[in-house]
N, C-alpha and C positions, 0 to 999 in steps of 0.2 A: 253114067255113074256119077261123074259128077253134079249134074243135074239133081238127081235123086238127094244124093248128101245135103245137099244146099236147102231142099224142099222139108225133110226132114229139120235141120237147124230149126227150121223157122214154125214147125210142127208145135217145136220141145220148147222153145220162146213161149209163143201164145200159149202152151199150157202153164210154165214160169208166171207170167202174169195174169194168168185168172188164178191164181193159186192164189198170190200176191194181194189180188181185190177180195178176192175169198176172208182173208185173214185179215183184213182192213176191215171191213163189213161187221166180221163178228168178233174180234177183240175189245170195244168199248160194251158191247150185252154182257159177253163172259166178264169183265171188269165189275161193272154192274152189280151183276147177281151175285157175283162171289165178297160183293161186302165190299169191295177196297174205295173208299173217296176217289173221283176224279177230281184233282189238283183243280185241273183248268176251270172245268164245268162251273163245281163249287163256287169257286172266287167271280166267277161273271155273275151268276147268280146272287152271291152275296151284293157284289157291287151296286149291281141293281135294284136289289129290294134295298140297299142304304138310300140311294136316289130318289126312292117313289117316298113322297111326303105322306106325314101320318097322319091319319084323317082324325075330325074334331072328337074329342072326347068329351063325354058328361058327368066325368068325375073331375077330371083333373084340368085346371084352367090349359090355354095354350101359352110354349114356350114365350118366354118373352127373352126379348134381345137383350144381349149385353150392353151395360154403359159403354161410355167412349175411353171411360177413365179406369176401367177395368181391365184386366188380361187376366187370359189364363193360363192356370199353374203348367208351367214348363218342366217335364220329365225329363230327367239326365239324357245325356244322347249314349251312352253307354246300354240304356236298359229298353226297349222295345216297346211302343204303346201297348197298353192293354187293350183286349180285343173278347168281348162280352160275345158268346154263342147264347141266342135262346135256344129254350130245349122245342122237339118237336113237335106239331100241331098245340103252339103256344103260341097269344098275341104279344110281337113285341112291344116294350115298355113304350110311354107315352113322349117322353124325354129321358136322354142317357144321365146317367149319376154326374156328371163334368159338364152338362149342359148349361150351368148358370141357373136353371127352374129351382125357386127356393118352394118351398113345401106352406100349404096353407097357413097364416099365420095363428098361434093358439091367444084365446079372447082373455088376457092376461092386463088389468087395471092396477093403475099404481100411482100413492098419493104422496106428496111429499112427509117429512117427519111430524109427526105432532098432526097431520092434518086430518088424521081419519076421523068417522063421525062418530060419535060414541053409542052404543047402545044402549037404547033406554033403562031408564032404572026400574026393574020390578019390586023392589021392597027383599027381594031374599039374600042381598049382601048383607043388610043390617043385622042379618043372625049371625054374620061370621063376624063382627069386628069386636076387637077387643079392646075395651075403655081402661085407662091407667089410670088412676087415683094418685097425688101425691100427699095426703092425709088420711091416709089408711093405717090405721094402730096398730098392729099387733103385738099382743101380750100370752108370753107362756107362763103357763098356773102348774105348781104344782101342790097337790092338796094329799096329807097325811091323815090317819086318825095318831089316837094316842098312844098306838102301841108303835108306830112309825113305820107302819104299813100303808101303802099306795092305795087309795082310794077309787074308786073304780064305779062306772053306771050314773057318776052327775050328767044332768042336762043342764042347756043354755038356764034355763028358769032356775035355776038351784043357784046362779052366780048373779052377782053385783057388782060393777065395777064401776067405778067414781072416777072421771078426774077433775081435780080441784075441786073436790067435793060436789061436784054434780052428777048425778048419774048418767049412762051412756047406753042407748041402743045399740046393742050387739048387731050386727050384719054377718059375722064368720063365726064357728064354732065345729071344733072337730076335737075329737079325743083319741084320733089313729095317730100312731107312733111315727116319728119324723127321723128320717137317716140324720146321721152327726159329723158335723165338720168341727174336730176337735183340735187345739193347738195345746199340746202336752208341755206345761214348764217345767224344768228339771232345774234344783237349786243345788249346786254343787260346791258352796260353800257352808254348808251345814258341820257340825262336827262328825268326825270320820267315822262313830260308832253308828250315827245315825243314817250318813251317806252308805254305808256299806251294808245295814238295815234295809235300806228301797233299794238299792242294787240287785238284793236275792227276787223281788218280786217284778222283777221284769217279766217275766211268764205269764205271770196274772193280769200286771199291766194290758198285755197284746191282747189278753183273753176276754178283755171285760169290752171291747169295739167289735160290733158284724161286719161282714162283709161286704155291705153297703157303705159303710163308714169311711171316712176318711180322715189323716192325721198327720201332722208334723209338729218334729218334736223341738226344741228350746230348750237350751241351758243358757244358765248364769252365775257370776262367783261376780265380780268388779268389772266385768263386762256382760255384753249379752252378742247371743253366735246361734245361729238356725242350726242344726245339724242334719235334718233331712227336709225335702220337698213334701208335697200332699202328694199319700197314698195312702193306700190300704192297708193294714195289718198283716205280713208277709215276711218272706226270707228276708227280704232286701231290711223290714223295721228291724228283725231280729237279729239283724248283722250292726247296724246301728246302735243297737243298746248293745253289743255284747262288748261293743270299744267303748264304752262306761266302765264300764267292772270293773278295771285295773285304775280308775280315777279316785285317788285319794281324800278324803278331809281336811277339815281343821283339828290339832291338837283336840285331845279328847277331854286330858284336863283343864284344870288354870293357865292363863300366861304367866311364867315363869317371868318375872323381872329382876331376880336377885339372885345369887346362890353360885356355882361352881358353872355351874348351868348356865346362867345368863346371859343375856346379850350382852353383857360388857364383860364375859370373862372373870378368871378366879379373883374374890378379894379379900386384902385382910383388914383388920378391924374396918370393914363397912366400904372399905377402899381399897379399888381396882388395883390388882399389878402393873398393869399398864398404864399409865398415864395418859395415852392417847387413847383408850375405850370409853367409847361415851358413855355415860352414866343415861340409865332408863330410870324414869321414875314413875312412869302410866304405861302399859303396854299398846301398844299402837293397834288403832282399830280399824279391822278393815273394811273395805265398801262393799256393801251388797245391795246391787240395783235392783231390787222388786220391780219399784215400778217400771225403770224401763223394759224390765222383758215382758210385761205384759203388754204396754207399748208398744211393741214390736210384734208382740203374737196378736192383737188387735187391729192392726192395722191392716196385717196380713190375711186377717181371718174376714177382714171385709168387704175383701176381693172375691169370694166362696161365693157359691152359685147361693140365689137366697131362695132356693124351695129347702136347703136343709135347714138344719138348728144348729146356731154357732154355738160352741161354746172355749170355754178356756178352761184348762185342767192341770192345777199348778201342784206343785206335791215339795214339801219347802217347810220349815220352822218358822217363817214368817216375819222374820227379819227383813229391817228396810231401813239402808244407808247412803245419801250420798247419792242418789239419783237424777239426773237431769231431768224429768220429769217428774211434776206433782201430781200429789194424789186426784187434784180435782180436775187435773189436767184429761190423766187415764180415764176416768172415771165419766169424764165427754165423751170420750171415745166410743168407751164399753157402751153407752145405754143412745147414741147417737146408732148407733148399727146393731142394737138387740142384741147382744152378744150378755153371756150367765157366764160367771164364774162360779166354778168349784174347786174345793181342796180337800187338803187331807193334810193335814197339819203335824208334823213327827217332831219328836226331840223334845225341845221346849214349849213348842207350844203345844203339846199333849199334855200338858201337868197340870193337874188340875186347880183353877183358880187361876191359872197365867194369865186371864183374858180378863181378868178383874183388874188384874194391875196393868194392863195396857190403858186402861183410860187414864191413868196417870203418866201422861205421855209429856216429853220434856223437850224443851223446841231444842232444835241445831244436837240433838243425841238420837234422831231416827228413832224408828218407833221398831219396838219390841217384839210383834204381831201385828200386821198389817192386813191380813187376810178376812178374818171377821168384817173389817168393814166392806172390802170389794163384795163379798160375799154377799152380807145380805140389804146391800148398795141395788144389786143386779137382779139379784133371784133366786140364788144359789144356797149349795148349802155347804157346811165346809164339817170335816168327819177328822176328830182328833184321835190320831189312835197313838201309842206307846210298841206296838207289837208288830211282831212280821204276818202274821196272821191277822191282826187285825187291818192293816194297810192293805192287804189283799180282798179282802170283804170289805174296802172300803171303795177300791178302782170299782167295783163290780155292779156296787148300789148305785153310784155315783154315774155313771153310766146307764145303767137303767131308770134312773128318774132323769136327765133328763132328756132321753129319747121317749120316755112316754109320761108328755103333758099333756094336760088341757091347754090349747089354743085359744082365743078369743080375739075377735079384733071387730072395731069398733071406726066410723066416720068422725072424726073429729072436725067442730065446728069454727074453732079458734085458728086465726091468723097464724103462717107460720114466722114468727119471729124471732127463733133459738130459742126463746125463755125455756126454761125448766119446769115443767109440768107434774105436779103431784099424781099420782097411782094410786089406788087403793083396792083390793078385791075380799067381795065379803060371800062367803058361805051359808045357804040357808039351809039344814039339813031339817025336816020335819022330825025325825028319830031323837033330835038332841033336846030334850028336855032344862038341861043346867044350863041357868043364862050366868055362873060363876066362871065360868069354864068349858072354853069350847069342847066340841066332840071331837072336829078335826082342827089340822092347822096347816097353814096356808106358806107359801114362797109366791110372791113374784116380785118383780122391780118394785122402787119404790117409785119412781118417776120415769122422765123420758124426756129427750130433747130431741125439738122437732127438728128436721133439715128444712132450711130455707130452699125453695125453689129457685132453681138455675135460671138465670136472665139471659 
């Protein structure tokens, strides 16, 4: 029995381990086929194909070593190297991304500043460059017939223009309508029947500039004061003039220099109560700078882009007192930068016959009307009216003549050395039969002073 027992033991062993090699044998197949990575396998294998060098390639040069004076980039010891898998039945890469292998250089030429070669000249830039003249004329015409109607369909051949009596070869001519850079004077020392007369036609004022136009406006009493920038006729003008309205006059009568009234207070037989009241014997006159606000509106105006048409649009009695600038002074200005004044003359100088008695002008007493001479000085034309209606039909004309002139301009052959150059432009209409009296009549400057060129 015991025998047996023992024989047995040793039966159930040897099946134990064939069992044992059994399941040794076929656990790395079933591992296998069921998809799971072998750990070990994998990583010998990897090993080794790291080991086996990469044979020559025809595309990409081979690695080249690193300098002595180089390292590479060291990864934190906290984060794991990266570890690049290619995918399967793919050839691995030639050299890794961190190998140091920089990538073919690109065929990139480079000259220092200024040094490059220029390319030859074909002759097709000389159609784009543009020659500046600085004796180029320009002169705006405006031609009326005799009913004072705008004349319309002249050509270059129909005009004549002289200076200093020589005739001149026109180069420019156009009769299309020019936007306006207008600088609006407002004289606010007028008497207050007649200030508060052009007060009502501010509407008309705004109405008689397009929307291309642009304007700022000027006042003056004893001073001169901008009261708006360049713009266009808008809410922002119409808020501007509407802080006019409530601006006052001068006394509408006489100055009072006697009477209960007076500046010196009640008196009897011809003598003040007071004894400290000064006695008035001429009523004191006060300044009205014409010229300087033209001055100032010229000056400003010839800063304006110059494709438009300057002009100046002064609305005033015409009074001029006491001004720091003379009239021949302004009057540089105005025809140095092409700049046309127009007016519109109220009050006194709508009476008819006033402008007869301005040439009897009286030195150190300022001149009485002032406006006829800038006027037709420049080119302009100046509109007397008496009426609130008629000041209204006066913004409107005045305005449309002149945005639509005749243009002309002309090479002038004369040195520029400031002198003062005569104007003359002559009319040739074939229809006008009377050599007593022309058909039409003409506006433009009388002269022009040339600018010296910049050294």
């Amino acid at each position: 029995m015991h025998r047996s027992g023992q024989q047995f033991r040793v039966v159930r062993c040897a099946l134990f381990l064939s069992v044992l090699l059994i399941l040794a044998l076929t656990l790395p197949e079933a591992r296998s086929a069921s998809g799971t990575p072998a750990g070990a396998e994998s990583q010998n294998q990897q090993q080794k194909e790291e080991s086996i060098p990469d044979a020559p390639s025809a595309v990409q040069p081979p690695p080249k070593p690193l300098p002595e004076n180089e390292t590479r980039p060291q990864l934190p010891a906290s984060e794991p190297a990266p570890r690049t898998e290619s995918p399967p039945q793919q050839p691995a890469p030639a050299a890794p991304a961190n190998s140091g292998t920089s990538s073919p250089p690109i065929n990139i030429r480079t000259v220092p500043a200024g040094g490059e070669t220029k390319d030859s000249s074909t002759g097709q830039e000389d159609f784009f460059r543009l020659y500046v003249t600085t004796n180029q004329v320009m002169v705006p015409v405006t031609v009326k017939d005799e009913s004072g109607h705008l004349v319309s369909g002249l050509s270059a051949k129909d005009f004549t223009l002289l200076e200093n009596g020589k005739k001149q070869t026109l180069n420019f001519f156009t009769s299309d309508p020019f936007a306006l850079s207008a600088a609006v004077v407002l004289d606010l020392g007028m008497k207050d029947v007649d200030l508060q007369k052009v007060n009502h036609t501010f509407p008309a004022l705004e109405g008689a500039f397009s929307q291309f136009d642009e304007l700022s406006l000027f006042a003056y009493n004893n001073t001169v004061g901008q009261l708006s920038g360049w713009q266009a006729a808008g809410q922002q003008l119409s808020a501007t003039l509407d802080q006019l309205k409530p601006v006052r006059g001068l006394n509408n009568g006489p100055p009072v220099t006697s009477g209960p009234l007076g500046p010196q207070g009640p008196m009897v037989n011809n003598m003040p109560v007071d004894p400290a009241a000064p006695i008035v014997y001429t009523p004191p006159q006060e300044a009205r700078v014409l010229n300087d606000a033209i001055l100032q509106a010229a000056v400003d105006l010839a800063k304006r882009d110059k494709t438009r048409r300057k002009v100046i649009f002064v609305v005033s009695d015409g009074r001029e007192y006491r001004s720091n600038a003379s009239y021949r002074d302004v009057l540089r200005v105005l025809l140095s930068n092409n700049i046309t004044v127009y007016a519109v003359g109220v009050g006194g100088a709508a009476i008819p016959g006033y402008n007869k008695l301005e040439k009897m002008h009286l030195p150190r007493f300022g001149f009485s009307d002032i406006l006829p001479k800038y006027v037709n000085a420049t080119g302009g034309q100046v509109f007397d009216e008496m009426t609130r209606a008629g000041i209204e039909t006066a913004y409107t004309e005045a305005m449309a003549d002149a945005r639509n002139q005749y243009t002309m301009g002309y090479l002038t052959h004369a040195a520029p050395t400031g002198t003062y150059r005569d104007l003359e432009v002559l009319v040739d209409r074939p229809s006008c039969k009377s050599s007593i009296r022309p058909c039409v009549n003409v506006w433009a400057r009388a002269g022009y002073y040339p600018t010296p060129s910049a050294r």
